[in-house]
C-alpha positions, 0 to 999 in steps of 0.5 A: 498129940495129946498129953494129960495131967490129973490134978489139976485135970488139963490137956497138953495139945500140941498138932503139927501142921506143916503137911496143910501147907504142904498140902495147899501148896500142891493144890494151888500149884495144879490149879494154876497149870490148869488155869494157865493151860485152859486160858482164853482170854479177859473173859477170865479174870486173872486175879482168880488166877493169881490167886492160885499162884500166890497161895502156892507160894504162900503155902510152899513157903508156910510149909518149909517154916512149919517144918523147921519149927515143928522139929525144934518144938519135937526137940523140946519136947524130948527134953521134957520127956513128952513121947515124940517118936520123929527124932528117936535117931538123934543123939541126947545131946543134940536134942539138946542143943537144938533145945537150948539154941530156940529158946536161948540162942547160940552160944557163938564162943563156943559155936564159932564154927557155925558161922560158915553154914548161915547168913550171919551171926544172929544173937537172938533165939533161933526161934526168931531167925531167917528161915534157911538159917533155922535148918542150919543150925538143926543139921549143925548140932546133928553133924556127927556120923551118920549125919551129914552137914548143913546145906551148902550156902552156894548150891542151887537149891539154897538159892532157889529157896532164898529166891523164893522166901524173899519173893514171899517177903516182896508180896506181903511187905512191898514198897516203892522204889526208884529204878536207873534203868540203863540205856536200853531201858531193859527191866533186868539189866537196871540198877539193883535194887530189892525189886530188881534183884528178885526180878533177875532172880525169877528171870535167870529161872525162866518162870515168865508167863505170857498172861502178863506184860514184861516188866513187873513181878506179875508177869513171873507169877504164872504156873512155872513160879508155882510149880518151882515153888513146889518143887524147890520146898519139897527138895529142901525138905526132903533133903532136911529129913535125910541128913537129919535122919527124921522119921517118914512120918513126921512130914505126912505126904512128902 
């Protein structure tokens, strides 16, 4: 989208590029199950094959806070009357709100009710906050008829992609941590910490690999992972577009 002024001569560009993730993430995904299905052995080196896992990741992850964020920037411009046809069934008042709430936060007094559909109470620009939370308070202000209501904090989906951002966060911001493992000795049942949290998270979905030994993040980044990795942003995503109502466009390929 391209906007232009006369005096002084100036182009406002603005691209959305939510649908390149989404993209990358489909390709990187179809690569692994290929490279997974054809494997013969260390003639292969594995890093090409993590490499096609972890960029799904990266790139399903990438896509579901380009899409959140897209909207809202949509929002913004409707308030300054810039054409943005995407949310033309969205009421003034929500455009509004959305608008208000990324630049300037929540009014918390007023939107106590909030509080029931996010992780926590955040006092920064919703432009500052955790991912899923972003897409709530976007469904929040739509929840009148016929909109729908924020995503249920309970059902697998918000889970699946919880899991998924923060085995995100592990990849870019790991760090050492001391683990009590219990008799047994069995790597899912150990103390809890951020690592072994994520580890019975990916375990209780069933996305280990045999490429590599048990035991560490490595053995769950195998095709499953990027496979549900897919599928669980494009579900949320498509979920989003319904109950907000947007239009097929604005997300190109889902």
């Amino acid at each position: 989208m391209a906007t232009a002024s006369a005096f002084p001569p100036a182009v406002k560009i603005w691209q959305p590029l939510a649908f390149i993730h989404l993209h990358s993430a489909r390709i990187l995904c179809e690569k692994a199950v290929e490279f997974e299905a054809e494997y013969k052995g260390s003639q292969e080196p594995l890093y090409l094959f993590w490499a096609h896992v972890t960029g799904s990741v990266f790139s399903a992850t990438a896509f579901l806070e380009a899409l959140i964020n897209e909207t809202f920037v949509r929002a913004i411009m409707r308030t300054k009357g810039e054409a943005e046809d995407s949310l033309n069934n969205l009421s003034s008042a929500t455009i509004t709100s959305m608008a208000q709430a990324w630049s300037k936060g929540v009014d918390w007094n007023k939107d106590h009710s909030l509080l029931q559909f996010v992780t926590k109470q955040d006092s920064r620009p919703v432009e500052k906050w955790y991912i899923l939370n972003k897409y709530q308070v976007a469904l929040y202000f739509a929840d009148k008829s016929p909109y729908r209501k924020p995503f249920d904090k309970t059902e697998k989906l918000w889970e699946d992609v919880a899991c998924l951002k923060e085995l995100r966060n592990y990849l870019t911001h790991h760090e050492a941590e001391t683990v009590s493992f219990s008799a047994n000795r069995d790597p899912y049942e150990a103390e809890t910490t951020r690592r072994t949290e994520l580890l019975q998270g990916l375990f209780k979905r069933n996305l280990r690999t045999s490429l590599y030994g048990e035991g560490s993040v490595l053995s769950f980044l195998g095709s499953e992972c990027a496979s549900w990795a897919v599928d669980s942003s494009v579900t949320l995503a498509k979920e989003f577009r319904d109950k907000m109502i947007l239009a097929p466009a604005s997300i190109p390929g889902l």
